[in-house]
PAFI-278543 format. One record per residue: residue number from 0; residue in three letters; x, y, z of N, C-alpha, C in turn. Coordinates in Angstrom, 3 decimals. Each point is the difference from the previous one (the first is absolute). Layout:
(r NUM, "ALA", (X, Y, Z), (X, Y, Z), (X, Y, Z))
...
% end
This chain:
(r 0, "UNK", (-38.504, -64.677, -39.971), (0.266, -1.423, -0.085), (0.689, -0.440, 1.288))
(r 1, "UNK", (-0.679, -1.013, 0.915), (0.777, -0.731, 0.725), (0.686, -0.929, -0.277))
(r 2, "UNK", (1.815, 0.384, 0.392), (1.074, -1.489, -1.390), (-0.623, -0.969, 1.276))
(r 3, "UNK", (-0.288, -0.244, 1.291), (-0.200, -0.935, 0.552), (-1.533, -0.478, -0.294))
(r 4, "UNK", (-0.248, 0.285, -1.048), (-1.122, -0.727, -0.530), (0.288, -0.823, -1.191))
(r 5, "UNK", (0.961, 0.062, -0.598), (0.497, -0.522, -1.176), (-0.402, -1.201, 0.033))
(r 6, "UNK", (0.026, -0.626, -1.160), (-0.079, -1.365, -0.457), (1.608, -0.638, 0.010))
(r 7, "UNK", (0.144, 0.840, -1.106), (1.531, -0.663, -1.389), (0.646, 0.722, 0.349))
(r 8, "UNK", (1.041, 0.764, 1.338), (1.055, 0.364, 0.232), (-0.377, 1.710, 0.054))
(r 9, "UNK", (1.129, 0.646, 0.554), (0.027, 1.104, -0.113), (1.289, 0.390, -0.977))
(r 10, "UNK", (-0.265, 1.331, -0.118), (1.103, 0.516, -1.035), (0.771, 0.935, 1.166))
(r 11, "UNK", (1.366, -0.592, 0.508), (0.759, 0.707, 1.050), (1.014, 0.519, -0.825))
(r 12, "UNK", (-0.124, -0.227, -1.751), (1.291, 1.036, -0.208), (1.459, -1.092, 0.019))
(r 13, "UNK", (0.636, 0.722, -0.666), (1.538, -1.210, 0.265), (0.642, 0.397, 0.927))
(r 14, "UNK", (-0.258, -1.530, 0.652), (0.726, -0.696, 1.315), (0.495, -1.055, -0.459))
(r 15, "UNK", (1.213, -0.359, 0.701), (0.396, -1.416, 0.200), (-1.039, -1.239, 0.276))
(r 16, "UNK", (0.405, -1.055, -1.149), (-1.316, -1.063, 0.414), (-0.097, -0.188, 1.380))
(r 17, "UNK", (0.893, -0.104, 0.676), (-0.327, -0.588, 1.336), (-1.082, 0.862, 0.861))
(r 18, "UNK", (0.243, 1.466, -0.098), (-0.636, 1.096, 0.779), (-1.299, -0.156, -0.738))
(r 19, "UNK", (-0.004, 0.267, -1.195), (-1.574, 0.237, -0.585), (-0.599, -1.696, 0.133))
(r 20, "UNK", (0.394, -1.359, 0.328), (-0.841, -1.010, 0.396), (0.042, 0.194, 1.325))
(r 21, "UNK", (0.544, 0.315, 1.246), (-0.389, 0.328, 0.991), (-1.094, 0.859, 0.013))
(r 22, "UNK", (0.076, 1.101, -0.630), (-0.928, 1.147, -0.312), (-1.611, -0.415, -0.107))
(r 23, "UNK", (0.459, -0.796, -1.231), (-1.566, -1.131, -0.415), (-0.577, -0.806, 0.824))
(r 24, "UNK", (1.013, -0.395, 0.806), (-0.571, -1.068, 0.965), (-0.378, 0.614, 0.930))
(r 25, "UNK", (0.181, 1.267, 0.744), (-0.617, 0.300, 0.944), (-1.225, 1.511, -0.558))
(r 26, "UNK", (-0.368, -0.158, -1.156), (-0.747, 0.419, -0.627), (-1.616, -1.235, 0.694))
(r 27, "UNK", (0.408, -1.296, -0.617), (-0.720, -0.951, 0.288), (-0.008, -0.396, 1.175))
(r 28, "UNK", (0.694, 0.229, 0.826), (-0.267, 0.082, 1.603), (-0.423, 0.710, 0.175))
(r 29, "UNK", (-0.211, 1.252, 0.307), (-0.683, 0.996, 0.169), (-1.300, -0.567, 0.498))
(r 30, "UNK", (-1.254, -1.113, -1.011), (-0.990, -0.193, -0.143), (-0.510, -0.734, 1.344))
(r 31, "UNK", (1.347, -0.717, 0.570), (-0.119, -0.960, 0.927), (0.412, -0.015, 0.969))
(r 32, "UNK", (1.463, 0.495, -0.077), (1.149, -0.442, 1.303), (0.668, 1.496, -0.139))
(r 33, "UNK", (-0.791, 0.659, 0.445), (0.932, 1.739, 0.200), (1.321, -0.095, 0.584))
(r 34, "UNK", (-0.165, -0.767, 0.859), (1.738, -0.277, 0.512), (0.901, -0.449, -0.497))
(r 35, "UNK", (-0.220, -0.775, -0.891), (0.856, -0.713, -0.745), (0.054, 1.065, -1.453))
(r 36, "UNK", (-1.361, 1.075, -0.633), (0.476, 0.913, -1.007), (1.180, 1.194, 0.985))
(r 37, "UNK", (-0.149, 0.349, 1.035), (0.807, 0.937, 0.841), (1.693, -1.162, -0.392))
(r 38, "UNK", (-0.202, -1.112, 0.509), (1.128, -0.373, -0.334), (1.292, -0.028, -1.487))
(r 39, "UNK", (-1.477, -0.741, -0.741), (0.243, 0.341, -0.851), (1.036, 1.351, -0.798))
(r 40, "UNK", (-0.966, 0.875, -0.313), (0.706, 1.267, 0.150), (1.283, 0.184, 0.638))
(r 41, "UNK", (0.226, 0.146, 1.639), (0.799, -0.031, 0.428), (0.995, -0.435, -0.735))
(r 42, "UNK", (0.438, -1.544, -0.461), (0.669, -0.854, -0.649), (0.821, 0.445, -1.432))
(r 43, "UNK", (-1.280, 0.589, -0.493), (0.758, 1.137, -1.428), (0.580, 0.793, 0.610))
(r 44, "UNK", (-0.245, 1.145, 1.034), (0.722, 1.095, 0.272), (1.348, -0.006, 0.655))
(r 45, "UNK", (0.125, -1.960, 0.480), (1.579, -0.077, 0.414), (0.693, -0.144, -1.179))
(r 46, "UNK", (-1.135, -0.713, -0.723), (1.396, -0.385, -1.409), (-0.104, 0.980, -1.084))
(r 47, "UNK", (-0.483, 1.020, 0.337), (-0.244, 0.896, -1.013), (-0.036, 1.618, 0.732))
(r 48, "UNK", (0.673, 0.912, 1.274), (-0.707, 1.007, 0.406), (-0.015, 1.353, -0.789))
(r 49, "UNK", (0.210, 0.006, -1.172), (-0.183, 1.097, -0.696), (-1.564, -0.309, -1.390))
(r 50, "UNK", (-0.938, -1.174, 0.056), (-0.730, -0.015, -0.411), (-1.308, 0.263, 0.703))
(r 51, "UNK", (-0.306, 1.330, -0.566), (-1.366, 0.619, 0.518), (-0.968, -0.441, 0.369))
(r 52, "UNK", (-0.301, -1.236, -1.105), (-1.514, -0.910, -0.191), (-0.253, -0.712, 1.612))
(r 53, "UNK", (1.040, -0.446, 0.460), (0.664, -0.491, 1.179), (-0.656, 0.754, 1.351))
(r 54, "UNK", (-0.001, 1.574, -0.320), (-0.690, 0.653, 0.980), (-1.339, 0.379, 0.391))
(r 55, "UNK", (0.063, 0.238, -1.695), (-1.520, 0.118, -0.268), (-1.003, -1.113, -0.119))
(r 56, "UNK", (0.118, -0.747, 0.435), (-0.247, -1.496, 0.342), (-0.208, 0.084, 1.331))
(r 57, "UNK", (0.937, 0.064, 0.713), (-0.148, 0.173, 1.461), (-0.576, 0.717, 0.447))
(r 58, "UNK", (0.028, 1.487, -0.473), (-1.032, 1.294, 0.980), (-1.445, -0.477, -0.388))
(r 59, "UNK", (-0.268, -0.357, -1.667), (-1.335, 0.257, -0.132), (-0.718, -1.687, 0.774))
(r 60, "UNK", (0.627, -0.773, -0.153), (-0.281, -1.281, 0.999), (-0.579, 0.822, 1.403))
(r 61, "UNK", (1.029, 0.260, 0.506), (-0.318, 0.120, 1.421), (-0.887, 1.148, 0.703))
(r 62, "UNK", (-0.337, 1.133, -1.357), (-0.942, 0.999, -0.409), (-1.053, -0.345, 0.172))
(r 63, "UNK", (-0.063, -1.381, -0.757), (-1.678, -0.633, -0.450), (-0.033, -0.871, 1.561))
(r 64, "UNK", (0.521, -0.075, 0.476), (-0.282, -1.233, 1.248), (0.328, 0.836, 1.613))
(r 65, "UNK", (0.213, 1.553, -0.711), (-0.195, 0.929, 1.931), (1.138, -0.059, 0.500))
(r 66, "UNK", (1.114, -0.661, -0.405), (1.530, 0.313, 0.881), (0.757, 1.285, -0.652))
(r 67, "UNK", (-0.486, 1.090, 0.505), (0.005, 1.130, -0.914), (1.156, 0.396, 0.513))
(r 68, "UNK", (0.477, -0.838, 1.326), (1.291, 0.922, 0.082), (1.406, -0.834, -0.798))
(r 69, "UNK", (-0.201, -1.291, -0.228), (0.647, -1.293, -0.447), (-0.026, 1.206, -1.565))
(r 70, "UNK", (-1.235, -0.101, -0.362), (-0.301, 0.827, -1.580), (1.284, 1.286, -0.051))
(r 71, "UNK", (0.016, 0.405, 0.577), (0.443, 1.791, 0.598), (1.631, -0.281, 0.129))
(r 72, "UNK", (0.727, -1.145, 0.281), (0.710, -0.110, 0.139), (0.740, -0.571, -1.155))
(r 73, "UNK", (-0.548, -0.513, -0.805), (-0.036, -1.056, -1.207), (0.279, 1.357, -1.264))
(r 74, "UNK", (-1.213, 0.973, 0.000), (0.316, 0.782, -0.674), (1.044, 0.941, 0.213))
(r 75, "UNK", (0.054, 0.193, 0.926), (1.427, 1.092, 0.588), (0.696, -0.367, -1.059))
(r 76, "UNK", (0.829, -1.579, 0.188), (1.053, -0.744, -0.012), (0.016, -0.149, -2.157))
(r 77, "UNK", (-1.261, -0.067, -0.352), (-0.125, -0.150, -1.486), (0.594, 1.587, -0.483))
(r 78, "UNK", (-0.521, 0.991, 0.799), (0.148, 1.183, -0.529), (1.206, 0.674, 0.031))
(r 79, "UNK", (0.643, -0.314, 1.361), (1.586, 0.346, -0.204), (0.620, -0.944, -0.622))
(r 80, "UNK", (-0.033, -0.622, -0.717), (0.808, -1.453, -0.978), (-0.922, 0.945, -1.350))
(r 81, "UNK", (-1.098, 0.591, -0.230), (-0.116, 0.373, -0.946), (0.573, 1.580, -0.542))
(r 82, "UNK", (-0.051, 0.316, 1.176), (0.771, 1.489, 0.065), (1.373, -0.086, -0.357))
(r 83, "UNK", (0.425, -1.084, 0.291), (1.596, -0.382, -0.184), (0.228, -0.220, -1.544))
(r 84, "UNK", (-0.936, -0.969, -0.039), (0.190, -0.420, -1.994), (0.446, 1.579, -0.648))
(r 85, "UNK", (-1.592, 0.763, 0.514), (-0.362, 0.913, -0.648), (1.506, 1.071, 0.103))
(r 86, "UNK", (0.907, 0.009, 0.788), (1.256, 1.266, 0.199), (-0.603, 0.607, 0.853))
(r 87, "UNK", (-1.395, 0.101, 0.891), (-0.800, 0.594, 0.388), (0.817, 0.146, 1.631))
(r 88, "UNK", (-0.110, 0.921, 0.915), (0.071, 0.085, 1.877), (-0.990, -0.998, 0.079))
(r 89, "UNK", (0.201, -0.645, 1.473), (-0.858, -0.692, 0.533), (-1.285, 0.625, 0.637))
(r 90, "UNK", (0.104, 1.157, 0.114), (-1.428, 1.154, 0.551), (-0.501, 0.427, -1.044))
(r 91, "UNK", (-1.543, -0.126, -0.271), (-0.458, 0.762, -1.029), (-0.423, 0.926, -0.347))
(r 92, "UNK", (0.514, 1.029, 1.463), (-0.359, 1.356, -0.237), (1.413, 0.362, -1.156))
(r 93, "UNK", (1.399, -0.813, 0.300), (0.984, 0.253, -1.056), (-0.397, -0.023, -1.859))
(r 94, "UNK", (-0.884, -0.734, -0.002), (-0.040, -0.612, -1.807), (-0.275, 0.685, -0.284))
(r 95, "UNK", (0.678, 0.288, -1.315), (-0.506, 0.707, -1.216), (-1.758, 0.716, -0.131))
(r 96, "UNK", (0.032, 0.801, -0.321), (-1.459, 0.458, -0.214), (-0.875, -0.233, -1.259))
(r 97, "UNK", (-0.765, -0.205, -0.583), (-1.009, -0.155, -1.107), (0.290, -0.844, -0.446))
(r 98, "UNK", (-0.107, -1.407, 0.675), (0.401, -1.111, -0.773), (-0.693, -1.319, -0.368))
(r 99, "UNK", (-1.700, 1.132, -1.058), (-0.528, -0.957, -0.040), (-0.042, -0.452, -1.205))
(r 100, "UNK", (-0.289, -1.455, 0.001), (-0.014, -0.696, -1.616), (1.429, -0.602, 0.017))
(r 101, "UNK", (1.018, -0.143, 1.465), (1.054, -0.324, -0.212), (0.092, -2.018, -0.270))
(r 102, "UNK", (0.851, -0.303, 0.254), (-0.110, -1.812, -0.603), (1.104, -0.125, 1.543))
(r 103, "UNK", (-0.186, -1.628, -0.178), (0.879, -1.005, 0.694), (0.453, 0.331, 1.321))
(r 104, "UNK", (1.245, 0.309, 0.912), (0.059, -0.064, 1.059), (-0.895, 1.465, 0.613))
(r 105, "UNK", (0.147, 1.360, -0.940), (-0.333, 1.091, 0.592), (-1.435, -0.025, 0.014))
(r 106, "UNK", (-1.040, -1.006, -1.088), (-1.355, -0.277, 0.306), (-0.368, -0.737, 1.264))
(r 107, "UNK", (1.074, -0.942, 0.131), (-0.046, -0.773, 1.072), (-0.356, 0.951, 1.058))
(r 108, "UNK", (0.664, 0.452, 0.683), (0.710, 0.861, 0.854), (-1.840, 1.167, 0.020))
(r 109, "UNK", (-0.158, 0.156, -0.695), (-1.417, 1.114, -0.122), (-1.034, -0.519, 0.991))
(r 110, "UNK", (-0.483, -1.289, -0.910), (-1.029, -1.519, -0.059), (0.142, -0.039, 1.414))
(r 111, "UNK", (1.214, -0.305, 0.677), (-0.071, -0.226, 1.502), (0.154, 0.785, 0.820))
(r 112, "UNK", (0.254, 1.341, -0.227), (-0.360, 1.209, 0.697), (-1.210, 0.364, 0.408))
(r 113, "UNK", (-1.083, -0.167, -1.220), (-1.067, -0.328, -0.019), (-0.640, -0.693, 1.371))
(r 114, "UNK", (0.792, -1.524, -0.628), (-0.631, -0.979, 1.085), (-0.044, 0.007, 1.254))
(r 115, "UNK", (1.343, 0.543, 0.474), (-0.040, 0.734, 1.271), (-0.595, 0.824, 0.266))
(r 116, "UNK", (-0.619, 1.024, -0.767), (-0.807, 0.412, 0.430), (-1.332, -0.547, -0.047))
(r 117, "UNK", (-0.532, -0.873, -0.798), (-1.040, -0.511, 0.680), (-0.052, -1.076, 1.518))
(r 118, "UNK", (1.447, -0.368, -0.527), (0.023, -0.811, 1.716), (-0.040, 0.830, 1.282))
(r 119, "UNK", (0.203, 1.486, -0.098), (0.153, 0.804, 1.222), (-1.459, 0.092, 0.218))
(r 120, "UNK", (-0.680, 0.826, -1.519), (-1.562, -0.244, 0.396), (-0.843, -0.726, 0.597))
(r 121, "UNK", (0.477, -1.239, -0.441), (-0.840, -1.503, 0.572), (0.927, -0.246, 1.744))
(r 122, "UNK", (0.899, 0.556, 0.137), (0.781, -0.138, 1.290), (-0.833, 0.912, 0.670))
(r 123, "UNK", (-0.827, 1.070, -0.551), (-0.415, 1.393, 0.841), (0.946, 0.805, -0.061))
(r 124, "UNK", (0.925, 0.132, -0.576), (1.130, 1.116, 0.648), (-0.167, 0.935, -1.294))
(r 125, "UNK", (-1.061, 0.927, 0.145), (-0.591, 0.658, -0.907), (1.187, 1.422, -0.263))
(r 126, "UNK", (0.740, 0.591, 0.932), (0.887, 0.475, -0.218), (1.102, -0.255, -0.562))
(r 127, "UNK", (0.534, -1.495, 0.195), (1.244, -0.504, -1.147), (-0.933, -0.226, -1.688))
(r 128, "UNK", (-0.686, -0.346, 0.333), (-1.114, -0.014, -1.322), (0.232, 0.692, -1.018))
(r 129, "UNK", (-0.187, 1.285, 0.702), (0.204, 1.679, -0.626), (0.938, 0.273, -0.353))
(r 130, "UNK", (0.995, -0.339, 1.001), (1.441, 0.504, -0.193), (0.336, -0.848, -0.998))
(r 131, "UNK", (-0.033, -1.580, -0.347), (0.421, -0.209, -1.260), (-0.602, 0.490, -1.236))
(r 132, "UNK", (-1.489, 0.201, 0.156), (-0.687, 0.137, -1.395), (0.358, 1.394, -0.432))
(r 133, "UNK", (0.436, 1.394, 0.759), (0.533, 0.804, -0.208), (1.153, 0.124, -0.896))
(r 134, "UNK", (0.908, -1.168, 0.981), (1.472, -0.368, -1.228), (-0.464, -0.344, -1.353))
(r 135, "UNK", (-1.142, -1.081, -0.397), (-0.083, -0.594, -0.758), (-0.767, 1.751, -1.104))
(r 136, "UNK", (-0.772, 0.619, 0.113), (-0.865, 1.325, -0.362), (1.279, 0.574, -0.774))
(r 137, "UNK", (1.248, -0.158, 0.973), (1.631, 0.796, -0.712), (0.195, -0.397, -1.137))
(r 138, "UNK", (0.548, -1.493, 0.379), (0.720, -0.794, -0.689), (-0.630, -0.942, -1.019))
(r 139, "UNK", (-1.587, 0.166, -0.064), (-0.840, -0.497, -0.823), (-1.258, 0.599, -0.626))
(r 140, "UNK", (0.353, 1.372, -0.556), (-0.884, 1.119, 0.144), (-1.681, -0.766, -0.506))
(r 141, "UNK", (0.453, -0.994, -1.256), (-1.171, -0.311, -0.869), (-0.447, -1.061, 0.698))
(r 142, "UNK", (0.114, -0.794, 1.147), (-0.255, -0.814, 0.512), (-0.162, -1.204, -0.747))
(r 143, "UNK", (1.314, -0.256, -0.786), (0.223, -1.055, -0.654), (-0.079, -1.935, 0.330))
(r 144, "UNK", (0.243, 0.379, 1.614), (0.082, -1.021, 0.705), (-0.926, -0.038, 0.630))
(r 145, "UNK", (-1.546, 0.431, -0.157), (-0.889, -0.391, 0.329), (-0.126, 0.596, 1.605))
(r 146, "UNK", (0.773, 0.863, 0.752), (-0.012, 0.661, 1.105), (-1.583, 1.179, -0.076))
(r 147, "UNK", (-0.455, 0.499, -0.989), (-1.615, 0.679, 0.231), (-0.797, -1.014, 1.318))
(r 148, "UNK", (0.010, -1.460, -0.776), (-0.934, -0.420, 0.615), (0.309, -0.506, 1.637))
(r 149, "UNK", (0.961, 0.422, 0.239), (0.025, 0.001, 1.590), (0.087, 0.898, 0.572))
(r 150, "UNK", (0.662, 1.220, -0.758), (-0.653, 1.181, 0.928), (-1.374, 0.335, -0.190))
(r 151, "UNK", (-1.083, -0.755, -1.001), (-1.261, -0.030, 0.281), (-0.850, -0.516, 1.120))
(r 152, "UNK", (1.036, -1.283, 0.849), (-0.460, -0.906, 0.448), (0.280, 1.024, 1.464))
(r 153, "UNK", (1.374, 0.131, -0.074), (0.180, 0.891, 1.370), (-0.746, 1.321, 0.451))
(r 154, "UNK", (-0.637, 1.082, -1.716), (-1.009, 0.567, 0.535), (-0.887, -0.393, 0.731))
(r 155, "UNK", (-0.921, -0.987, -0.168), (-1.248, -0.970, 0.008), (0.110, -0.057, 1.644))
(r 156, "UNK", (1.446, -0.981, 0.554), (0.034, 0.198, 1.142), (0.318, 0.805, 0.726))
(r 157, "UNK", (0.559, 0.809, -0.140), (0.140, 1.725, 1.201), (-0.750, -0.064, 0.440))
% end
């Protein structure tokens, strides 16, 4: 499911009204004025920087539109704020091991490990690629977070 395809809102989970109508609104920008959904976003993550949706908003935005390093940076920033929720180190060679099927900040924290690694892929940097999806093989043996299908993608390209 693309949420930036939505009709009737997305489900970001409880946030503060203000963050989750920013959220919405640059949901619906997205369609039109990317700069103004980048802003958007932005806007929740001052008044809100410990809400995830906030990031993940931002990387996969700027994912879908090629600013992969804008993306790359976006997720960094979601993942150590999610590592944090989680009690987690900010490096994820530190986290916990077998932690799949986990919920809330420590899913978080998986989801965009992930994403980084597909952003390294789509960056070319087929070696950070590895090196995360490796972490993720540890720390996500069952590939709960959907990490198979990018080290499928990164076979494909070698």
């Amino acid at each position: 499911m693309d949420i930036f395809r939505e009709a009737e809102g997305v489900d970001f989970g409880t946030l503060p009204g203000p963050v989750d109508t920013l959220l919405q609104q640059g949901v619906v920008a997205y369609r039109s004025d990317r700069l103004r959904a980048d802003r958007l976003f932005r806007q929740a993550l001052d008044l809100a920087p410990e809400a995830l949706a906030a990031y993940f908003c931002l990387y996969k935005i700027h994912t879908y539109m090629g600013n992969l390093d804008v993306a790359k940076e976006a997720a960094l920033d979601g993942m150590r704020e999610a590592a944090r929720q989680a009690g987690w180190a900010s490096d994820p060679k530190l986290w916990p091991k077998g932690q799949s099927h986990t919920d809330g900040p420590a899913r978080f924290a998986l989801f965009t490990l992930k994403a980084l690694s597909f952003i390294e892929l789509k960056r070319g940097d087929h070696a950070a690629a590895d090196a995360l999806l490796r972490i993720l093989a540890a720390l996500d043996p069952s590939g709960s977070v959907g990490w198979p299908v990018i080290a499928a993608l990164a076979d494909g390209t070698a």
